[in-house]
SENULUM-612804 format. One record per residue: chain; x, y, z of N, C-alpha, C in turn. Coordinates in Angstrom, 2 decimals. Layout:
ch A n_px X n_py Y n_pz Z ca_px X ca_py Y ca_pz Z c_px X c_py Y c_pz Z .
...
//
This chain:
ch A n_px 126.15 n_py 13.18 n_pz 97.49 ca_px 126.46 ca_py 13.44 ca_pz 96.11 c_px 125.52 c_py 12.64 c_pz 95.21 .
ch A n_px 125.02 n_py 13.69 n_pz 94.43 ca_px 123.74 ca_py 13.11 ca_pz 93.28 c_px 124.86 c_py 11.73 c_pz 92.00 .
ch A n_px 124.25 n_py 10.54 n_pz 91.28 ca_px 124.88 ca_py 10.26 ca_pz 90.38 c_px 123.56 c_py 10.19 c_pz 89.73 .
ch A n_px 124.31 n_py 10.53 n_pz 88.19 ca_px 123.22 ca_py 10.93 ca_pz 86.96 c_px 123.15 c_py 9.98 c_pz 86.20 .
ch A n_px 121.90 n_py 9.33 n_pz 86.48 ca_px 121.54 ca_py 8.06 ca_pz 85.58 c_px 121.50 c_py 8.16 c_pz 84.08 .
ch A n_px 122.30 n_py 7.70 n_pz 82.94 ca_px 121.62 ca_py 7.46 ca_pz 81.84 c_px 120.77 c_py 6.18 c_pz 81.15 .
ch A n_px 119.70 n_py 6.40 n_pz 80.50 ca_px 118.98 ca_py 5.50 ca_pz 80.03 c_px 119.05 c_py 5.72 c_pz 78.90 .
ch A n_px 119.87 n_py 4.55 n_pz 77.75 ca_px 120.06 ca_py 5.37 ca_pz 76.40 c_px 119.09 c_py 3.93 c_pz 75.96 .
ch A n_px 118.43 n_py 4.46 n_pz 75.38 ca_px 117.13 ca_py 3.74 ca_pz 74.70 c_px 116.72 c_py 4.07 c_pz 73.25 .
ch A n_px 117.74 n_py 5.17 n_pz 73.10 ca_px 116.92 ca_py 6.34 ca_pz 71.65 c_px 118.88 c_py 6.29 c_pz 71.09 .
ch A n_px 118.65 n_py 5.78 n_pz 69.49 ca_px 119.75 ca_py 6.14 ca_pz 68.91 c_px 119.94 c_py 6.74 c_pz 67.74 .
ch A n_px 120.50 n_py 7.14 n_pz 67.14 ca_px 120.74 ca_py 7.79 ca_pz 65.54 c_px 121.74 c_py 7.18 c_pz 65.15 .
ch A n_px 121.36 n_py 6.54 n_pz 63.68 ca_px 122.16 ca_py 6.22 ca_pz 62.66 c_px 121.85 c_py 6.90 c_pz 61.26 .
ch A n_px 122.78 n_py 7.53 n_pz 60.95 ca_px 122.87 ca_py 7.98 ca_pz 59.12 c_px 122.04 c_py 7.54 c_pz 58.07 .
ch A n_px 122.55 n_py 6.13 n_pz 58.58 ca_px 121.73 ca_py 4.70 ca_pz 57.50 c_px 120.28 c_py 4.67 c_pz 57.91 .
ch A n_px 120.41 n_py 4.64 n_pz 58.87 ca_px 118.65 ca_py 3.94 ca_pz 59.69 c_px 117.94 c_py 5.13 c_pz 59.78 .
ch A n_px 116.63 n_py 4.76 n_pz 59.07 ca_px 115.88 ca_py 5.96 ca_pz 58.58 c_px 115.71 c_py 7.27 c_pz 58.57 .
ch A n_px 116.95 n_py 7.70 n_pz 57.75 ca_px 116.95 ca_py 8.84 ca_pz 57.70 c_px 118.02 c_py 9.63 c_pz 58.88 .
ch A n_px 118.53 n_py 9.16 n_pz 59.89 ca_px 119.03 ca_py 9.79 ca_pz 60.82 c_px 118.69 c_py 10.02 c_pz 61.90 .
ch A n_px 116.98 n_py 9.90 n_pz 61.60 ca_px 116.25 ca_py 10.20 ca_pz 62.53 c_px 115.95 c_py 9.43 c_pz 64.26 .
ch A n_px 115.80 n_py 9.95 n_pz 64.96 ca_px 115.62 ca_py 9.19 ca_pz 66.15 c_px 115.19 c_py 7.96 c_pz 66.34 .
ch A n_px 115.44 n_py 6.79 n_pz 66.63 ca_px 114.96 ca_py 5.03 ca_pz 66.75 c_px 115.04 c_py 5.09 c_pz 68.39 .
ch A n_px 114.39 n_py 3.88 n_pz 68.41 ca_px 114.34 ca_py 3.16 ca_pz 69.48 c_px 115.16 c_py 2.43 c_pz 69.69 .
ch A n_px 116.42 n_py 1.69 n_pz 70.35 ca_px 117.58 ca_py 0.84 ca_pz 70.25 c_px 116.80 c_py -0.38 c_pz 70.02 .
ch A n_px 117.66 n_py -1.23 n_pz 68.97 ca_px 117.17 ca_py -2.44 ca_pz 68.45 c_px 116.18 c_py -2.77 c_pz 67.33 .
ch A n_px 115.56 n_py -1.51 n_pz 67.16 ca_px 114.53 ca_py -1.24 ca_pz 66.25 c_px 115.20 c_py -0.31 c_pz 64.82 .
ch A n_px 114.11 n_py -0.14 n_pz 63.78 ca_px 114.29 ca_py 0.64 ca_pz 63.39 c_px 112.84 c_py 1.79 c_pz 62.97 .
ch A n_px 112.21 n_py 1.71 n_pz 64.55 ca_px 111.28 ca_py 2.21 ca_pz 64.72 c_px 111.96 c_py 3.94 c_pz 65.28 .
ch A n_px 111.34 n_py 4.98 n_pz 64.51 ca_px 111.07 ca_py 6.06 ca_pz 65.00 c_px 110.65 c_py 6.63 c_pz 66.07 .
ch A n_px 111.14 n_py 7.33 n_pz 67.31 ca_px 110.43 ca_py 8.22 ca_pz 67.60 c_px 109.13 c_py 9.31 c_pz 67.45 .
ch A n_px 109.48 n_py 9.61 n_pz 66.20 ca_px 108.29 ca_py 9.95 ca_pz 65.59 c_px 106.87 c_py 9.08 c_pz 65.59 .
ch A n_px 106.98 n_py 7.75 n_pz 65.05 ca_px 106.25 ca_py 6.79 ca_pz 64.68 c_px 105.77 c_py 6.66 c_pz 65.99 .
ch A n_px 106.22 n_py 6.50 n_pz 67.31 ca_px 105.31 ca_py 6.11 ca_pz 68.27 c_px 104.29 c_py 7.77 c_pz 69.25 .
ch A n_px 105.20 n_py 8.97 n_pz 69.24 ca_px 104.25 ca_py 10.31 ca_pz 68.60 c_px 103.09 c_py 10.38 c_pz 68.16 .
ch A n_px 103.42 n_py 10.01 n_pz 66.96 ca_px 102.31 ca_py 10.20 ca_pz 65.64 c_px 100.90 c_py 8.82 c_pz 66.06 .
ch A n_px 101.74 n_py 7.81 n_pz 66.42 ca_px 100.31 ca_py 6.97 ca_pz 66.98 c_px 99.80 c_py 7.50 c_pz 68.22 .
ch A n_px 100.15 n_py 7.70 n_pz 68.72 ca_px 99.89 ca_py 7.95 ca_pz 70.60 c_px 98.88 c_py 9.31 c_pz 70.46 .
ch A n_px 99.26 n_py 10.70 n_pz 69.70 ca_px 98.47 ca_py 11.83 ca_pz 69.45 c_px 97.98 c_py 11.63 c_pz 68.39 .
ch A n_px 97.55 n_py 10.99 n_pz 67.25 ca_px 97.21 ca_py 11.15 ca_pz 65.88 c_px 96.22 c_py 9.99 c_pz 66.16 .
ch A n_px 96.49 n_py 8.67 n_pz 66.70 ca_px 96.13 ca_py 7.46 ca_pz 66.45 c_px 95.01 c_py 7.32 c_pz 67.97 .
ch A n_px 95.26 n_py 8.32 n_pz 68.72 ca_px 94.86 ca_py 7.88 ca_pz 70.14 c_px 95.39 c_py 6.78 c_pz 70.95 .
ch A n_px 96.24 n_py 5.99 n_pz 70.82 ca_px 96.81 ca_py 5.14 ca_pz 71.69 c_px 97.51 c_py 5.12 c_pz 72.76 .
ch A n_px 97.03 n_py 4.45 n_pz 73.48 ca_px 98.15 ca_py 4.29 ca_pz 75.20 c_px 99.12 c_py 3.64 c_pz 74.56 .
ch A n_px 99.97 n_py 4.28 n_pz 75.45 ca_px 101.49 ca_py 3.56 ca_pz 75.67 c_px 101.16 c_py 2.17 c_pz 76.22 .
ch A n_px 100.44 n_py 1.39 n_pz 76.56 ca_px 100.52 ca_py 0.10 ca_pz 76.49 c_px 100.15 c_py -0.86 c_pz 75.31 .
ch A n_px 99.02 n_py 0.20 n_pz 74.87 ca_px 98.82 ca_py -0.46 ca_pz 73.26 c_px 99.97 c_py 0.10 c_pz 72.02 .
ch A n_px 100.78 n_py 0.73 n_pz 72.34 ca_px 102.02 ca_py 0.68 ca_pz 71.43 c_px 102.75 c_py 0.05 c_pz 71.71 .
ch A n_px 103.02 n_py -0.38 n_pz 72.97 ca_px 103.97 ca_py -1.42 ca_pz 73.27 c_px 103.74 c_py -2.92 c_pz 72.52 .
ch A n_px 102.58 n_py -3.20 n_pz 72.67 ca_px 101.44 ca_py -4.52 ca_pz 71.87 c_px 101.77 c_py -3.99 c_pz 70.48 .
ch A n_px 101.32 n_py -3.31 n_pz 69.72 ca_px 101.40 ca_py -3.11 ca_pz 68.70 c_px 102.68 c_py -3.28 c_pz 68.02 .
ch A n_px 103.52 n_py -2.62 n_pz 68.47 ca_px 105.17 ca_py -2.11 ca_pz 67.66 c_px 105.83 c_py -3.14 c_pz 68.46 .
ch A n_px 105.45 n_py -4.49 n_pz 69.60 ca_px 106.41 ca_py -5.47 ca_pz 69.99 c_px 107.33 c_py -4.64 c_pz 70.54 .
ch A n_px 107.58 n_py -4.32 n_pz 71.55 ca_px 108.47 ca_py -3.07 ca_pz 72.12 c_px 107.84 c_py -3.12 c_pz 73.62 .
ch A n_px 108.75 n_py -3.21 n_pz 74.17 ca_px 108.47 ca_py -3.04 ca_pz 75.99 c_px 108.05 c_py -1.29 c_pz 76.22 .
ch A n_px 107.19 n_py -1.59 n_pz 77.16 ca_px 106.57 ca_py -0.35 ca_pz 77.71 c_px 107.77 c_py 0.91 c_pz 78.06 .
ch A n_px 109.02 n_py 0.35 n_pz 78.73 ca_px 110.01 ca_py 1.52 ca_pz 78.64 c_px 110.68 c_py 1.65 c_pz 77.85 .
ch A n_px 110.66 n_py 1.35 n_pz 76.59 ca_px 110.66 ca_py 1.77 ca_pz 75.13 c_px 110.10 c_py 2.68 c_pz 74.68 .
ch A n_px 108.39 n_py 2.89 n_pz 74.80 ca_px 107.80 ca_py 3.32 ca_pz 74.38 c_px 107.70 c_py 4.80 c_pz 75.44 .
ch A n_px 108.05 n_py 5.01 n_pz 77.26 ca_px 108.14 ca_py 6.10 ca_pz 77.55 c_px 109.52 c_py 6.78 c_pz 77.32 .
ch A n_px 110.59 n_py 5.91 n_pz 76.45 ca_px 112.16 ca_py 6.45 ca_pz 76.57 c_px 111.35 c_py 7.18 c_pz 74.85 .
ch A n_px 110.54 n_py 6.40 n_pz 74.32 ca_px 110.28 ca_py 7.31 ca_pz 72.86 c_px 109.62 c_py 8.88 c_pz 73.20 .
ch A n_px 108.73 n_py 8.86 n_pz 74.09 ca_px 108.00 ca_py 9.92 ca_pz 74.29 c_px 108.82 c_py 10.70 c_pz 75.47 .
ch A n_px 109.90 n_py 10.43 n_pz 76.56 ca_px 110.51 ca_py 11.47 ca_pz 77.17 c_px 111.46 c_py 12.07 c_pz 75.88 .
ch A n_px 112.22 n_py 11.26 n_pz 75.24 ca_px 113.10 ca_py 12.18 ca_pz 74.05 c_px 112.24 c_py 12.92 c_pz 73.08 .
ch A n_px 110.87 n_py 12.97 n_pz 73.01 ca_px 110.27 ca_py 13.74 ca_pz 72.35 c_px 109.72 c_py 14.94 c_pz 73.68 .
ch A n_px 109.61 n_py 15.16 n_pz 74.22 ca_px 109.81 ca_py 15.81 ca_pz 75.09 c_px 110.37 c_py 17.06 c_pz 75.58 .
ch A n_px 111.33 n_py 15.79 n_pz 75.72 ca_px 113.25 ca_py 16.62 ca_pz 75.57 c_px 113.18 c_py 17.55 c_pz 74.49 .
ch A n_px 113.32 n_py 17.25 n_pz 73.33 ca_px 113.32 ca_py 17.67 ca_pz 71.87 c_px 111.81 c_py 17.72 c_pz 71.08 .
ch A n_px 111.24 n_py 18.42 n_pz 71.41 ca_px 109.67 ca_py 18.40 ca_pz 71.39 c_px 109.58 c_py 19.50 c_pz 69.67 .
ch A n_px 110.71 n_py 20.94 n_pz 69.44 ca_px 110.66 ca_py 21.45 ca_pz 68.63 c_px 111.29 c_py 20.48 c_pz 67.37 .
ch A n_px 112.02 n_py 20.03 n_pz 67.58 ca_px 112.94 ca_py 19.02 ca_pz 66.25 c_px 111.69 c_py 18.17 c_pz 65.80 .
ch A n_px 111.16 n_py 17.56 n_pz 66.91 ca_px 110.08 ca_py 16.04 ca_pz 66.06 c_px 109.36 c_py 16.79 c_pz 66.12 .
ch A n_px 108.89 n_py 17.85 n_pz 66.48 ca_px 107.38 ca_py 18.87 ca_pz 65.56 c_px 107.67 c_py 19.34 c_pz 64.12 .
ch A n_px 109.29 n_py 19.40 n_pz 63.82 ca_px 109.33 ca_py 19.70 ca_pz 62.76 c_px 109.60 c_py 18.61 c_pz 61.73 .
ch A n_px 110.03 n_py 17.44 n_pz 62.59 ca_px 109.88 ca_py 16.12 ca_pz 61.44 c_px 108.80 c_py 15.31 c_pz 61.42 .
ch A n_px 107.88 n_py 15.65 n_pz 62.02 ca_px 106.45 ca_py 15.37 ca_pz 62.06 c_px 105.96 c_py 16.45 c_pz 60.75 .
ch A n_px 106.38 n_py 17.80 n_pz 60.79 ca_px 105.28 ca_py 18.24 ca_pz 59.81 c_px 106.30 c_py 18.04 c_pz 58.16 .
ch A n_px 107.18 n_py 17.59 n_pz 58.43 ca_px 108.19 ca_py 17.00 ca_pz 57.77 c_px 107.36 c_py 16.00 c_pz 56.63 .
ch A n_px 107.26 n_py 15.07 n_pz 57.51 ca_px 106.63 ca_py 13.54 ca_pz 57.13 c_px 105.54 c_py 14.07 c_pz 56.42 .
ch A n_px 104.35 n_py 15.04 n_pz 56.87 ca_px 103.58 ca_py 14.98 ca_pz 56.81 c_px 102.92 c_py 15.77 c_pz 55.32 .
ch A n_px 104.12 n_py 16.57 n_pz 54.97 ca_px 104.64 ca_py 17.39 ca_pz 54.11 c_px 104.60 c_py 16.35 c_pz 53.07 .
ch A n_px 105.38 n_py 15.78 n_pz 52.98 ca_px 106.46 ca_py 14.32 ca_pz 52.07 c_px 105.04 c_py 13.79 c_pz 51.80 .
ch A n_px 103.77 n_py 13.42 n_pz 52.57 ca_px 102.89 ca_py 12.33 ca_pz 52.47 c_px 101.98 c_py 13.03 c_pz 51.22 .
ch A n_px 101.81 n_py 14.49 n_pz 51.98 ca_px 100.62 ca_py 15.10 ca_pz 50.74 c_px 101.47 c_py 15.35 c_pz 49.35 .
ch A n_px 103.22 n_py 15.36 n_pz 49.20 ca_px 103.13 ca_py 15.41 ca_pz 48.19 c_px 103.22 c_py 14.12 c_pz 47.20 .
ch A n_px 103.25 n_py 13.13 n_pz 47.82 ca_px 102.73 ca_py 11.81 ca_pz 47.63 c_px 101.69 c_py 11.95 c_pz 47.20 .
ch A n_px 101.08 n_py 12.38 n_pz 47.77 ca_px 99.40 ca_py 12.33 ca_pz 47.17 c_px 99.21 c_py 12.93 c_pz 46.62 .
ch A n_px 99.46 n_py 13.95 n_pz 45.80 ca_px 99.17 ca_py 14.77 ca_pz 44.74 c_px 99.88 c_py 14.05 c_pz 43.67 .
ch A n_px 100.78 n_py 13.60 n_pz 43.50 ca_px 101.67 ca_py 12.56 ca_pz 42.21 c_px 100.86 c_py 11.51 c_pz 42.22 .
ch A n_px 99.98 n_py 11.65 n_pz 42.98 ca_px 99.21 ca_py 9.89 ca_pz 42.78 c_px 99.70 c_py 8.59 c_pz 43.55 .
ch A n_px 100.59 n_py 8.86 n_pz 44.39 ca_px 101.20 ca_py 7.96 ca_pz 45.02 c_px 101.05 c_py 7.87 c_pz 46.68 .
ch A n_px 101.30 n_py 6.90 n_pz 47.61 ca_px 101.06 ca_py 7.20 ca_pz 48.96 c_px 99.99 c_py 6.82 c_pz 48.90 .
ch A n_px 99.34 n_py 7.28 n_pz 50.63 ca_px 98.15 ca_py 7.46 ca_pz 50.90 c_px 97.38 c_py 8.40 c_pz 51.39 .
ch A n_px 96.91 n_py 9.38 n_pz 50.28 ca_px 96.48 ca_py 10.66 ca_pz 50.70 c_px 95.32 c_py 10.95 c_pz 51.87 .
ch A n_px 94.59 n_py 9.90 n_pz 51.97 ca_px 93.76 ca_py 10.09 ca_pz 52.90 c_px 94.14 c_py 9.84 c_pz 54.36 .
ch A n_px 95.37 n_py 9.10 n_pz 54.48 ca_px 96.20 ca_py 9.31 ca_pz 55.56 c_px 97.30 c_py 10.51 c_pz 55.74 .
ch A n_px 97.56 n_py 11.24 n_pz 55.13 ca_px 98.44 ca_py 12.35 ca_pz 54.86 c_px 97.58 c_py 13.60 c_pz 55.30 .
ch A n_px 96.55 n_py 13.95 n_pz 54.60 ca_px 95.12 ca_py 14.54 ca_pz 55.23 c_px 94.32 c_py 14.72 c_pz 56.50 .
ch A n_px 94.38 n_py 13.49 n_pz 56.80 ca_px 94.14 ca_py 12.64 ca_pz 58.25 c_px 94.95 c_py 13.74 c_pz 58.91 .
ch A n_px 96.35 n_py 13.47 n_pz 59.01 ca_px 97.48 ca_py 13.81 ca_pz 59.98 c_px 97.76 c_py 15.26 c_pz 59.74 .
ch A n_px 97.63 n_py 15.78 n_pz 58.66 ca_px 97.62 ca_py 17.33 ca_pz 58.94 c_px 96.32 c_py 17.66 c_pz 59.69 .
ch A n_px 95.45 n_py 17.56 n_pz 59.64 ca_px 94.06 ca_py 17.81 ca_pz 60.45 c_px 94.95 c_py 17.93 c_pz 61.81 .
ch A n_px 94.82 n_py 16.47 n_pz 62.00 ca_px 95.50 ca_py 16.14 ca_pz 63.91 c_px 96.57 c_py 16.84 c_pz 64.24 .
ch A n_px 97.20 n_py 16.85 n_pz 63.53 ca_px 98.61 ca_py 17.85 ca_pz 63.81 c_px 98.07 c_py 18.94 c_pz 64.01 .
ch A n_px 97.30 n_py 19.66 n_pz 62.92 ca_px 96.67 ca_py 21.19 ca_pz 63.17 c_px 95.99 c_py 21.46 c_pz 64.39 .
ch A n_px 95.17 n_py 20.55 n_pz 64.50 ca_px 94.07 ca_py 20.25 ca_pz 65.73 c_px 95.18 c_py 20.17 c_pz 66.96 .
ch A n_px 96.02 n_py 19.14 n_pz 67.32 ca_px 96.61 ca_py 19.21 ca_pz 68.45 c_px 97.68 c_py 20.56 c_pz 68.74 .
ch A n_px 97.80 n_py 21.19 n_pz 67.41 ca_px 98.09 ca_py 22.65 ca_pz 67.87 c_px 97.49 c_py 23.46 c_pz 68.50 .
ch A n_px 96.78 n_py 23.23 n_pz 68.09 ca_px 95.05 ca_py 24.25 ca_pz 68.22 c_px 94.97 c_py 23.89 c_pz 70.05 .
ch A n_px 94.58 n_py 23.37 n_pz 70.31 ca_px 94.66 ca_py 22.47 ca_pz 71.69 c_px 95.99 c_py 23.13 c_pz 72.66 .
ch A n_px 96.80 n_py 22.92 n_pz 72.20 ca_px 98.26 ca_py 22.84 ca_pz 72.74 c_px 98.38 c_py 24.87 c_pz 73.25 .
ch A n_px 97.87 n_py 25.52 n_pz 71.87 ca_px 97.90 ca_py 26.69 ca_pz 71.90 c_px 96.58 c_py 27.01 c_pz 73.15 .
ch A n_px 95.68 n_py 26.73 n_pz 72.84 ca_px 94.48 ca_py 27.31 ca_pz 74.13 c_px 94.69 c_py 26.94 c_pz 74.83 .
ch A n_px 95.31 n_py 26.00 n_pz 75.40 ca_px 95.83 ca_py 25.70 ca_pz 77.29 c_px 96.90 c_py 26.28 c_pz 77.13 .
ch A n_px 97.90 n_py 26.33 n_pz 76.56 ca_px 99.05 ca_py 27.55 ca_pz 77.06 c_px 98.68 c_py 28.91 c_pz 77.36 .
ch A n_px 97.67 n_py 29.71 n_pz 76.30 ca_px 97.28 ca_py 30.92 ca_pz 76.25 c_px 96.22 c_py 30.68 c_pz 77.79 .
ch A n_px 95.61 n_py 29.56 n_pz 78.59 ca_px 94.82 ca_py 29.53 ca_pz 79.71 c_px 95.75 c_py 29.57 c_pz 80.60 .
ch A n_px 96.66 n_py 28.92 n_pz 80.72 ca_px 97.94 ca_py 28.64 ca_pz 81.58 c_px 98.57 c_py 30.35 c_pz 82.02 .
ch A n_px 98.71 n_py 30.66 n_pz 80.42 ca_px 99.36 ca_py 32.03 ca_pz 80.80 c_px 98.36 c_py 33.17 c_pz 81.95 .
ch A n_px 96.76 n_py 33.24 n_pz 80.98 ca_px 95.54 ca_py 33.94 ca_pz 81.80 c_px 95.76 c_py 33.54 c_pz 83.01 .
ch A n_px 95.50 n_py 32.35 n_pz 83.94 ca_px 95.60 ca_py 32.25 ca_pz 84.90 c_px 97.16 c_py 32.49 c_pz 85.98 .
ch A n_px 97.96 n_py 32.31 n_pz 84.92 ca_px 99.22 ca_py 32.76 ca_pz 86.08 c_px 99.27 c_py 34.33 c_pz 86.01 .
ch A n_px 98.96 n_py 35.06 n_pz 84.99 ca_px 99.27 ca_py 36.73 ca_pz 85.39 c_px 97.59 c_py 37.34 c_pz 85.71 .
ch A n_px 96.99 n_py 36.78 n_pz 85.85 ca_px 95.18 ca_py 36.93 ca_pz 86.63 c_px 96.03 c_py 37.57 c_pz 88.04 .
ch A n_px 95.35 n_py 38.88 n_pz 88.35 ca_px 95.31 ca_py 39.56 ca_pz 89.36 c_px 96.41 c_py 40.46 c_pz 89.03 .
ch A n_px 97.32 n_py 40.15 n_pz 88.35 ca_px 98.32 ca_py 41.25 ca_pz 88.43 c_px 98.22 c_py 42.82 c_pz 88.47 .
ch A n_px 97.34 n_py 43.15 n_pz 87.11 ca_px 96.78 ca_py 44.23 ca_pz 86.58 c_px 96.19 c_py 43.87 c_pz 84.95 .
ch A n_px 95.06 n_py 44.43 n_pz 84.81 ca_px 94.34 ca_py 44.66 ca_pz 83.00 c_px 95.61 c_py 45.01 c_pz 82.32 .
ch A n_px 96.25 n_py 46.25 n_pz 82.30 ca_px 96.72 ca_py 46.40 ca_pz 81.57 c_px 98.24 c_py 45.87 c_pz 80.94 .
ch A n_px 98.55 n_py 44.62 n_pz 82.60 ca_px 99.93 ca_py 44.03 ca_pz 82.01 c_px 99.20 c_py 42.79 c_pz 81.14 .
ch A n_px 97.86 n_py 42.51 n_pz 81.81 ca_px 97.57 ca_py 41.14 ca_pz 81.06 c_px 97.24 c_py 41.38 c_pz 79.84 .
ch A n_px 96.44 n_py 42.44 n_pz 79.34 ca_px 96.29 ca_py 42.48 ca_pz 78.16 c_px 97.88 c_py 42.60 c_pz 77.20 .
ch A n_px 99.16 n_py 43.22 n_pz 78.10 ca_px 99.76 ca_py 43.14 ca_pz 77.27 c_px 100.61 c_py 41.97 c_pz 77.10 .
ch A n_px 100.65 n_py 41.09 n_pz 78.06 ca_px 100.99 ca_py 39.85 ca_pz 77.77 c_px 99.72 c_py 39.07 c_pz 76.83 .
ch A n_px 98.62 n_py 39.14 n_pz 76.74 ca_px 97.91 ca_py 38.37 ca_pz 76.06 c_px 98.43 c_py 39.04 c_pz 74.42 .
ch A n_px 98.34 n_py 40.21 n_pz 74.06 ca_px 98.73 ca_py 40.45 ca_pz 73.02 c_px 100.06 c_py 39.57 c_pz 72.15 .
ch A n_px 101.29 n_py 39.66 n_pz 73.23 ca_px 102.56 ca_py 39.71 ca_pz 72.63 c_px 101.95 c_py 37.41 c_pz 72.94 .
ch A n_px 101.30 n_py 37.65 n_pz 73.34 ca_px 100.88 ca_py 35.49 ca_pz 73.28 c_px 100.18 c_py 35.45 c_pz 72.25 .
ch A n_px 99.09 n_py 36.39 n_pz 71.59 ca_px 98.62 ca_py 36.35 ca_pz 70.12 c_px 99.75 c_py 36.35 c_pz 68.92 .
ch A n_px 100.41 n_py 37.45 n_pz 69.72 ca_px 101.52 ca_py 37.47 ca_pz 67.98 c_px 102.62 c_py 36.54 c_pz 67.86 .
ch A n_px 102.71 n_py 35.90 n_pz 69.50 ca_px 104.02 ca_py 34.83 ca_pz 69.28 c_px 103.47 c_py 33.17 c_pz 69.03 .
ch A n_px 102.02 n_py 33.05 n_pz 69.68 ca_px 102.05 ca_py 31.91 ca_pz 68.76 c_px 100.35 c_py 31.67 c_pz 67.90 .
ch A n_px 100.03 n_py 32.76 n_pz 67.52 ca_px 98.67 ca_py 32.63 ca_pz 67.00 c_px 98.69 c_py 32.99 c_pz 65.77 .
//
């Protein structure tokens, strides 16, 4: 008989920023270690250094993004939303707001051509005319 480990490392509070996903003990985001790791280029050992946070901190931040990969894509473009309109009022830092829509766009961009390769190569050989019609209905669902 299997027993099912939990590792609760990731919490939500109302109060604590926003609701949004933390790290226990922190009131560091989920997001925030995301957004450095793909935006910032950083290893998970240099976020651990950085944000003072043990290394299985920093993979309990990135398996719950994971897990929930559509929610923090959307509070990522969330944030990122909030930053440029910061920067148009004159406030914030627009050249970091800018920055991160690029990378965000870009790691779509990325994310989308190895899925659409992923797909080519798993229905390769089937037949032309199922692949073309799976490549189609992969243009209109995420291109």
């Amino acid at each position: 008989m299997n027993t099912i480990e939990s590792i609760d490392l990731i919490y939500r509070n109302p109060e604590v920023r926003g609701g949004k996903p933390c790290i226990i003990g922190t009131g560091l985001r989920v997001i925030d270690i995301v957004m450095s790791m793909e935006f910032a280029d950083r290893k998970p050992d240099q976020l651990a250094r950085d944000y003072d946070i043990s290394l299985s901190q920093v993979y309990a931040a990135l398996a719950y993004y994971y897990e929930n990969k559509d929610e923090i894509d959307d509070d990522i473009r969330e944030d990122i939303r909030i930053g440029l309109e910061l920067a148009k009022e004159g406030r914030g830092r627009p050249e970091k707001s800018e920055l991160l829509q690029t990378a965000f766009d870009n790691s779509l961009i990325k994310y989308r051509a190895a899925l659409q390769r992923a797909c080519q190569k798993a229905i390769s050989g089937v037949g032309d005319d199922f692949e073309k019609r799976v490549l189609a209905i992969m243009d209109d669902e995420i291109g």
